[in-house]
matplotlib code that plots the C-alpha trace (Angstrom):
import matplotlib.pyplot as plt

x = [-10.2, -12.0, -15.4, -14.3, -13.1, -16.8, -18.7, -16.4, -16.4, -20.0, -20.7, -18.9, -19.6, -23.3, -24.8, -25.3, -22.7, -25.4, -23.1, -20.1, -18.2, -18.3, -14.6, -14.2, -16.5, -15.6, -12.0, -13.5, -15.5, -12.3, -10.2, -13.0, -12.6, -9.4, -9.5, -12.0, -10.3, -6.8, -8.7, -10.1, -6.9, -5.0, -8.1, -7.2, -9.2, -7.7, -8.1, -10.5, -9.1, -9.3, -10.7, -8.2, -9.8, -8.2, -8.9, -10.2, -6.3, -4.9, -7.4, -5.7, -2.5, -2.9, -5.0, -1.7, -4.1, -1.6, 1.1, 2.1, 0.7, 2.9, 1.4, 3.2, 3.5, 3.8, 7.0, 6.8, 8.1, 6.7, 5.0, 4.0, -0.4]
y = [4.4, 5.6, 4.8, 1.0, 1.1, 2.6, 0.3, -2.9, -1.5, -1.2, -4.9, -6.0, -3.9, -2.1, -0.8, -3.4, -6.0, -7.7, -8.2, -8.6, -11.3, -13.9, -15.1, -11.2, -11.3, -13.9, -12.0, -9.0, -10.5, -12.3, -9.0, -7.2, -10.1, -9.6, -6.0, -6.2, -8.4, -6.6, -3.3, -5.2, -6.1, -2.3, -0.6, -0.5, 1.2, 3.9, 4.7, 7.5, 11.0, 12.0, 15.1, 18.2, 19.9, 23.4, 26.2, 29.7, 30.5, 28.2, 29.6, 33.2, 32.0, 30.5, 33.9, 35.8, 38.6, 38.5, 39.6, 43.6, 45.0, 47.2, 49.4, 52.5, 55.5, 58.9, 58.8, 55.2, 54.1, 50.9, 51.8, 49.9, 50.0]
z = [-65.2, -62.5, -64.0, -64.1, -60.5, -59.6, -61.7, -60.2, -56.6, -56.9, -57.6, -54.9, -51.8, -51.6, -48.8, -45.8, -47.3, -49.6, -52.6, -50.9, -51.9, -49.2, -48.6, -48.5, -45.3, -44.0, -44.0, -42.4, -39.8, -38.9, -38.9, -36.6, -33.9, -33.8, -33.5, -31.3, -28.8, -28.7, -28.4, -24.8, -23.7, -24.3, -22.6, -18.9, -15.9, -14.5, -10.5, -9.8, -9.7, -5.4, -5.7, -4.5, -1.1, -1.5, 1.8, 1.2, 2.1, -0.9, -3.1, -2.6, -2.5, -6.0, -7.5, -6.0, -3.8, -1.0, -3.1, -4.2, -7.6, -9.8, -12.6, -15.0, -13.3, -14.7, -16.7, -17.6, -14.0, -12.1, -8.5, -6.3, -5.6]

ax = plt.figure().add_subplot(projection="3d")
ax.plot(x, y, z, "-o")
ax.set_aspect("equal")
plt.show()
């Protein structure tokens, strides 16, 4: 069955559209104007990120340097560094 669908396919649709049957492209070249127009209308702009100005300060802040370290101690117990 899937020989026959090869051979029938083939007759119809080569490469570039040169056997296509013509109320078949007519159908697609309809269907990709359509497509191509709603595809205009659901693309909108958006507004330009504004780029975020962060200090040396908020830089830190965000890293966490100003804050106190802990690490395992002897005996499994959290210290401060």
């Amino acid at each position: 069955m899937s020989a026959l669908a090869f051979v029938w396919c083939s007759f119809y649709f080569t490469k570039g559209d040169m056997w296509m049957n013509e109320s078949l492209r007519d159908q697609l070249q309809q269907w990709r104007k359509q497509t191509a127009d709603q595809r205009q209308v659901h693309q909108e702009k958006k507004p330009p990120r504004k780029r975020e100005e962060l200090t040396d300060r908020d830089i830190r802040e965000l890293m966490g340097t100003g804050r106190p370290r802990y690490a395992r101690g002897k005996g499994g117990a959290y210290r401060q560094r």
